[in-house]
C-alpha positions as CSV (number, residue, x, y, z in Angstrom):
1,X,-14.6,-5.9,-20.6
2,X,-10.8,-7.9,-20.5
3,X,-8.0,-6.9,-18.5
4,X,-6.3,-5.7,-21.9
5,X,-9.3,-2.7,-21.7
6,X,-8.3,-1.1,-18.2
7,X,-4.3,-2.0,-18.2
8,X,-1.5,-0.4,-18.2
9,X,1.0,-1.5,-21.2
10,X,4.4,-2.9,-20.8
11,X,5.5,0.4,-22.3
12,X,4.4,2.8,-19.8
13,X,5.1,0.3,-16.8
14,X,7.9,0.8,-14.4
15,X,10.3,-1.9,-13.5
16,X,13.2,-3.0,-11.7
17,X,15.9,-5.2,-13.0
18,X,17.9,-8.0,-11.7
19,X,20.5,-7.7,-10.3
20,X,19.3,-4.1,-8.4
21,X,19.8,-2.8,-5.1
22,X,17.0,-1.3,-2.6
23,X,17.6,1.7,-3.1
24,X,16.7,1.7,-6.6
25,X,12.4,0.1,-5.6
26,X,12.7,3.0,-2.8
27,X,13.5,5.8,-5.4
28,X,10.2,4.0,-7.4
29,X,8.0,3.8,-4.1
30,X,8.8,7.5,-3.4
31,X,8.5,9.5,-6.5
32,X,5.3,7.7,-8.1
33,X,3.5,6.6,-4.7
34,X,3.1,3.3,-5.9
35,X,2.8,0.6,-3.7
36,X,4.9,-2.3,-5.5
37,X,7.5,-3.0,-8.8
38,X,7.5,-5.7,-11.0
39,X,11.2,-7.2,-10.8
40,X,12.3,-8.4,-14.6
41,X,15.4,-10.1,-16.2
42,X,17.5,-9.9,-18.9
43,X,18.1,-13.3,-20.7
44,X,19.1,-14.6,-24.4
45,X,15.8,-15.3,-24.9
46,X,14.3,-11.9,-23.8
47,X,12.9,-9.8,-21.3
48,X,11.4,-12.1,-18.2
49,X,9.4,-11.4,-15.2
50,X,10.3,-12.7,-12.1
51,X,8.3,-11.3,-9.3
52,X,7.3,-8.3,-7.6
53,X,8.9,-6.2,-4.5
54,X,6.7,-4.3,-2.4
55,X,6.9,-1.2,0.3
56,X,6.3,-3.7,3.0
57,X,9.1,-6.0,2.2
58,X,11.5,-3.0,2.0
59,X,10.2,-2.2,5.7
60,X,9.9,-5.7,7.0
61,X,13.4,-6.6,5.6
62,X,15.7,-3.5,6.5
63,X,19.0,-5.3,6.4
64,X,18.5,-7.2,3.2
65,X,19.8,-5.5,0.0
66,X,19.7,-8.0,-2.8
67,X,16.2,-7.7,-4.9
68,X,16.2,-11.6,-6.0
69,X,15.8,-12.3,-1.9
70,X,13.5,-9.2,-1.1
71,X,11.2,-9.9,-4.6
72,X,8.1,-12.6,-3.8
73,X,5.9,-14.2,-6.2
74,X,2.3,-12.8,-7.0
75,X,-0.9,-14.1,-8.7
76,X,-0.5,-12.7,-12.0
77,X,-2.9,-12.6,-15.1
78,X,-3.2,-12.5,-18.7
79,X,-4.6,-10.0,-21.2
80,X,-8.1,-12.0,-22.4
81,X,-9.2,-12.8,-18.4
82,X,-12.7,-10.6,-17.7
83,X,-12.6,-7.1,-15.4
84,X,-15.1,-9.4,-13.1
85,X,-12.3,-12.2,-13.2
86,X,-9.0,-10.4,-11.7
87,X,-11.9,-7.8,-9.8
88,X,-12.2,-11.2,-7.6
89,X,-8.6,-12.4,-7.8
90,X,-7.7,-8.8,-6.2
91,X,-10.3,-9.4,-3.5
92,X,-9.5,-13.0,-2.8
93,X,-5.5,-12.1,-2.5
94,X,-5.5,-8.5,-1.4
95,X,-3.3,-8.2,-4.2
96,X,-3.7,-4.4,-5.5
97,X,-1.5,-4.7,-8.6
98,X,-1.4,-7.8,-10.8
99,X,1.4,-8.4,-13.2
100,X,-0.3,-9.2,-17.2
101,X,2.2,-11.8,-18.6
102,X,2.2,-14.2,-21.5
103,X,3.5,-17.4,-21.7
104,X,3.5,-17.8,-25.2
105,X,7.0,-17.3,-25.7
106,X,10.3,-19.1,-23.9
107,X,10.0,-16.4,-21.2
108,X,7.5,-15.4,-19.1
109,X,6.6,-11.9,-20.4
110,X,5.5,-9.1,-18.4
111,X,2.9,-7.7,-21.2
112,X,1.3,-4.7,-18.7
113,X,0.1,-4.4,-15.3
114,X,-3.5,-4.1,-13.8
115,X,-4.5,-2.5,-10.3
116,X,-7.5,-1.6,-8.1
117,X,-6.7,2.0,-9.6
118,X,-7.6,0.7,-13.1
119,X,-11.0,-1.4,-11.8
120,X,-11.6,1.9,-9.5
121,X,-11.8,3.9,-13.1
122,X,-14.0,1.3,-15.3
123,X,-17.1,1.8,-12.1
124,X,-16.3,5.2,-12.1
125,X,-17.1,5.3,-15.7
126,X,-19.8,2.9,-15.7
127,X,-18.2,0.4,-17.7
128,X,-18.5,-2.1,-14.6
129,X,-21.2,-2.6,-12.0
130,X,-21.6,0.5,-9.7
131,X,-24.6,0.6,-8.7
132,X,-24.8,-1.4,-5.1
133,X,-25.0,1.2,-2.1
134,X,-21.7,1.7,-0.4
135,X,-23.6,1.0,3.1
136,X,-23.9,-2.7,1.8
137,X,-20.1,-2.6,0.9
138,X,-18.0,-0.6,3.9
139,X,-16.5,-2.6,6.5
140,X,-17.7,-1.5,10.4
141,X,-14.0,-1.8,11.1
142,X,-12.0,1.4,10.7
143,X,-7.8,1.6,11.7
144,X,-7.7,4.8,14.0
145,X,-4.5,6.2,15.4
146,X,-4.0,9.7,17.7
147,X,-2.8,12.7,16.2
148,X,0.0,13.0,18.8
149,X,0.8,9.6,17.7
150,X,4.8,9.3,16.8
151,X,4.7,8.6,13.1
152,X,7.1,5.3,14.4
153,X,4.2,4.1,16.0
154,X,1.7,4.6,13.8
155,X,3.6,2.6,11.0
156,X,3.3,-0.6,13.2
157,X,0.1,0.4,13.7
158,X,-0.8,0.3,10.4
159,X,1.1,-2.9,9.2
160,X,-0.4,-4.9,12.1
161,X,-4.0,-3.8,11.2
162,X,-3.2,-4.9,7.8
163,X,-5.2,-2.2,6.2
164,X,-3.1,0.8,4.1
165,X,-4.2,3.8,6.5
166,X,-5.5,4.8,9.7
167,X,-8.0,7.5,10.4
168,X,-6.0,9.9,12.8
169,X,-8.5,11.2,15.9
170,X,-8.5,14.1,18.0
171,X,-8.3,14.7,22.0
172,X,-11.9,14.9,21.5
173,X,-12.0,11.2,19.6
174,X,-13.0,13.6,16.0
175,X,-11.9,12.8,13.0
176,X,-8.6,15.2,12.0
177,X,-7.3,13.3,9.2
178,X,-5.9,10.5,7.6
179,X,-2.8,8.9,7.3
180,X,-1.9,6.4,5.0
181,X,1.2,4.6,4.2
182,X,1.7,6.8,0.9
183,X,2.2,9.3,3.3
184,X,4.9,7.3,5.5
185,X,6.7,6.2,2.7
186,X,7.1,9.7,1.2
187,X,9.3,10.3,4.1
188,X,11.2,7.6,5.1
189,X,14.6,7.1,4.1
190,X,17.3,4.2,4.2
191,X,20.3,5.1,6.3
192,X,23.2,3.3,7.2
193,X,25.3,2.9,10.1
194,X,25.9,1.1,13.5
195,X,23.3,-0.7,15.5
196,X,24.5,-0.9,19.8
197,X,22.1,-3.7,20.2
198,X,23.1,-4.2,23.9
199,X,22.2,-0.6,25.3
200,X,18.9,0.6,26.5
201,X,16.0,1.3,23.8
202,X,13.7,2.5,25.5
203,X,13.3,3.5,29.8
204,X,10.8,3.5,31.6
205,X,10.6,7.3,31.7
206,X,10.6,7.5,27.5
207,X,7.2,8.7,26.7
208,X,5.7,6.1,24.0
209,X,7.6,3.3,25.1
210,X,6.0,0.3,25.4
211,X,9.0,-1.8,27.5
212,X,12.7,-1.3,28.8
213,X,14.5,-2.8,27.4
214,X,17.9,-3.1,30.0
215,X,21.5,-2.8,28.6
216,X,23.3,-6.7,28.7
217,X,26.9,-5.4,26.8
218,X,28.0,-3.9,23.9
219,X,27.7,-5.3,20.5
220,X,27.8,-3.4,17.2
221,X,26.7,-4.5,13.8
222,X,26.4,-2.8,10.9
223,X,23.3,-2.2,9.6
224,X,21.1,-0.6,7.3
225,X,17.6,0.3,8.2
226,X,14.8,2.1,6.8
227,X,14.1,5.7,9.2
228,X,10.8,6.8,9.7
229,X,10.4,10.5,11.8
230,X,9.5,10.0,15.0
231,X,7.1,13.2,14.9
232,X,3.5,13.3,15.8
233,X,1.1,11.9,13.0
234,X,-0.5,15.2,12.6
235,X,2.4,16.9,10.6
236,X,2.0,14.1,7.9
237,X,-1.5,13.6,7.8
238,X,-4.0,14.4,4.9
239,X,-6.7,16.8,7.5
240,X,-9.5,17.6,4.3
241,X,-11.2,14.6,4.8
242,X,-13.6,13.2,1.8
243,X,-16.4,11.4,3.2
244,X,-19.6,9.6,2.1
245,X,-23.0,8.4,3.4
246,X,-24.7,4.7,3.6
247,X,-27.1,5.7,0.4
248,X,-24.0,6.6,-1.8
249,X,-23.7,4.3,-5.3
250,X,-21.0,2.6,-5.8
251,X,-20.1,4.3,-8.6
252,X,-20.5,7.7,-7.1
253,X,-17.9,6.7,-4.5
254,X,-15.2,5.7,-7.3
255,X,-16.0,9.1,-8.9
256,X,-14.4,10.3,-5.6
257,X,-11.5,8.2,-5.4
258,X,-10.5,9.0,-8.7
259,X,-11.0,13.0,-8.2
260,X,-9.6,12.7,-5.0
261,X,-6.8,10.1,-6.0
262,X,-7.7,8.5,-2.8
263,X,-8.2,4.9,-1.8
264,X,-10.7,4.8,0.9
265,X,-13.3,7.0,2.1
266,X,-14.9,7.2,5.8
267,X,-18.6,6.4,5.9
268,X,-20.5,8.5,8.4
269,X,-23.9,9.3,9.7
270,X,-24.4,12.6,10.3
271,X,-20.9,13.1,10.9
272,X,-20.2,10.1,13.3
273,X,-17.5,7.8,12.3
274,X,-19.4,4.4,11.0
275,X,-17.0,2.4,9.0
276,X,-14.7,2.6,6.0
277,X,-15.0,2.3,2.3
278,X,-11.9,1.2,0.6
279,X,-11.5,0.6,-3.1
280,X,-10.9,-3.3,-2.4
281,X,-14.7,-2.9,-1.2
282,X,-16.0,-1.7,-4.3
283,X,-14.9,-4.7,-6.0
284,X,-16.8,-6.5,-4.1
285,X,-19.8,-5.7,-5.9
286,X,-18.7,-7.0,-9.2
């Protein structure tokens, strides 16, 4: 089975063009969920693609507005390569959505666009390798937060781990629910307005703050950031948890994820916590 098989076509793939403003990826990110945009340009000679902008780089670069600075090149890949082929590309980059281009002509030409999702389907459907136990694919290491957690907090949580979710834990150290950053992005927002970055942030009577920060003068710049809520993690959280056992198939476990339109799945043992099964891992079996 080829990329071309499992893609989605240029036609049916959304975009961003240069020149384009923030605003315009956040508006993407929000209404579709996705987690990234392809950035194209109009030439003379055609359509070309130029990169890719993701939810993190909106995040991580609040003040910058201009997509050709926030946009960052990606391993791409063409039509003819092998499921197997971009399966390991994804797993080698942690890229979760790879551009298809062609070089054929004087541009380079954004022909579709492949993800996990689209992998996820083919094992689901048995047109790829599902049959390896999930026990011999989940990763021990699970990204927990606390449901009391300020969602502020739980964003850096989840961008240091690295991982696209946390598994949100009750006074009792249960499971309650997930969180993932779907969820956060749903919800933020970019404002814009003044920065005082010589007053206080934080005292040492704030609860959740993790330093004072004392006041040295007052400057004022203008800014523009992307707002997250501040509110506990459990009024954004996803509480029905979808969970799965060492003996599962691979195969049965991307049944789920496409059902559930989830990415990862907690592995337990009769109903303790024992790792994580993310999409990514099924790949790993290909």
């Amino acid at each position: 089975m080829n990329v071309a098989d499992v893609m989605t076509p240029r036609s049916e793939v959304v975009t961003v063009e240069l020149p384009g403003t923030r605003d315009d990826v956040l508006e993407y990110l929000q209404e579709r969920g996705f987690s990234s945009v392809p950035v194209v340009k109009q030439t003379d000679e055609g359509e070309e693609y130029r990169g890719l902008i993701s939810r993190d780089d909106l995040i991580e670069h609040p003040d910058e507005d201009q997509l050709a600075i926030l946009m960052r090149e990606v391993p791409t890949t063409t039509s003819e390569d092998g499921l197997e082929t971009v399966a390991r590309l994804m797993v080698e980059t942690g890229a979760r959505r790879v551009p298809v281009v062609s070089e054929s002509g004087p541009v380079t030409a954004l022909e579709g666009i492949v993800t996990v999702t689209d992998v996820i389907r083919a094992i689901a459907r048995g047109d790829a390798d599902g049959e390896t136990e999930v026990g011999d694919l989940a990763t021990p290491d699970v990204n927990t937060t606390y449901v009391g957690t300020p969602l502020t907090v739980a964003e850096r949580e989840i961008y240091y781990a690295n991982v696209p979710y946390a598994i949100a834990l009750d006074d009792e150290g249960g499971m309650a629910g997930i969180l993932t950053e779907v969820d956060i992005i749903e919800v933020a927002r970019v404002v814009e307005g003044e920065d005082d970055t010589g007053d206080s942030i934080a005292t040492e009577d704030d609860e959740w703050m993790w330093e004072g920060i004392k006041a040295v003068g007052n400057r004022y710049l203008p800014t523009r950031n992307v707002e997250i809520p501040a509110e506990p993690v459990e009024r954004f959280m996803t509480e029905d948890l979808v969970t799965v056992s060492r003996k599962r198939t691979a195969q049965k476990a991307a049944q789920l994820m496409i059902s559930k339109d989830i990415e990862q799945i907690p592995l337990v043992n009769g109903g303790d916590l024992i790792g994580m099964v993310r999409d990514v891992n099924l790949l790993e079996a290909l």
